[in-house]
N, C-alpha and C positions, 0 to 999 in steps of 0.2 A: 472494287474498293468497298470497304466496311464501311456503312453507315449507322455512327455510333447515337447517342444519344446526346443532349445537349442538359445544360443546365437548366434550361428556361421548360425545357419539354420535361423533364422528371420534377420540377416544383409541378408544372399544371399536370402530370399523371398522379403527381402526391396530392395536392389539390382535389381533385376531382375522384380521386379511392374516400377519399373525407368526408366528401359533399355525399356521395352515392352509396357508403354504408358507415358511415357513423365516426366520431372520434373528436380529435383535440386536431387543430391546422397548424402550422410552426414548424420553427427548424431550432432542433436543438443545438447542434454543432453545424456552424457552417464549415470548418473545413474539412473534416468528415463527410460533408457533401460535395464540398469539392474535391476531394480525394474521389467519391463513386461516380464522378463524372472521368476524372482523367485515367484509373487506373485499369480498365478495358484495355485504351490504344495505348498502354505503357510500352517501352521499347530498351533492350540493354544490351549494349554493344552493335546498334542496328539491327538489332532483331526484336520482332515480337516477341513480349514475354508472355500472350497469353493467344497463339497463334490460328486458333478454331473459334471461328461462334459459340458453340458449344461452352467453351472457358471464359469465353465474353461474358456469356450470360449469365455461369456462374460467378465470374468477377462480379458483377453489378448486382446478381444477387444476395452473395455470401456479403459485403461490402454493406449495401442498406441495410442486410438484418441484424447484423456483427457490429456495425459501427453506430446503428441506431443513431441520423442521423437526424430524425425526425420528432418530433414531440411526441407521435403516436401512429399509430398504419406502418410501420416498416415492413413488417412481412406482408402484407397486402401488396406495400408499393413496391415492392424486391421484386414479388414475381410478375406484376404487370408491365414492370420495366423490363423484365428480362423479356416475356412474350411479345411485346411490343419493339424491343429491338429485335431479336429475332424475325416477327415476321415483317422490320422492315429492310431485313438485307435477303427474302426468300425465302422465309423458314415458316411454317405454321405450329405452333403447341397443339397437342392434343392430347388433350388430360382433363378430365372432371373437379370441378369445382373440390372437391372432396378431396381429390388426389394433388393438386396444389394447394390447398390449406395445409394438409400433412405432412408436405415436400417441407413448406417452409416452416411449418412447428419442426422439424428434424433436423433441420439447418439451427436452427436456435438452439435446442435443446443439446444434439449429437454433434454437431460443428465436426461433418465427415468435412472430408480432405475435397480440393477443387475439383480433384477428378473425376474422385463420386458423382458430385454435381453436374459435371458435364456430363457427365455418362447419363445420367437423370434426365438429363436436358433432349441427350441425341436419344433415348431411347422415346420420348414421348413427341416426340417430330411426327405431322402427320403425313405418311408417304406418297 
């Protein structure tokens, strides 16, 4: 069973990227935040619409950086939600600081397709 993220747990992850390297705290849209909470476990016609970890993660992080849901930190908080769900359904990231600051300046800037993303995601899994 997928263990997704909650609401209460991406404020205190957005929270705490804040406190730990700099910014403004807030929510600029909250339903834009509720939307990056629900639309992981999204589902159409009894199916998963986004049915790999891998597109989870992208969901929640294309979702925070795209929807900027936040006053400030979105790509910071994109990808520590993503690494943070990931390794809490089994997964580890394994990628240098440098190499996730770049991921998510790319997502901003080039707004590649989800499946980039995932592919992004499952390539930097540490085995």
């Amino acid at each position: 069973m997928t263990r997704y993220l909650t609401l209460k747990e991406i404020l205190r992850l957005h929270f705490q990227v804040i406190e730990d390297f700099g910014g403004s705290h807030g929510i600029r849209d909250e339903n834009r935040l509720l939307s990056v909470v629900e639309s992981p476990a999204q589902e159409v016609f009894g199916q998963e619409q986004y049915p790999s970890l891998f597109e989870k993660a992208a969901v929640y992080t294309r979702n925070i950086i795209g929807d900027h849901p936040f006053a400030d930190g979105n790509k910071r908080t994109a990808i520590t939600c993503a690494g943070i769900f990931l390794m809490r359904n089994g997964l580890q990231l394994s990628a240098t600081s440098s190499e996730l600051e770049d991921f998510a300046v790319r997502i901003a800037v080039e707004k590649p397709s989800l499946d980039a993303m995932a592919g992004w995601f499952k390539d930097h899994i540490r085995k």
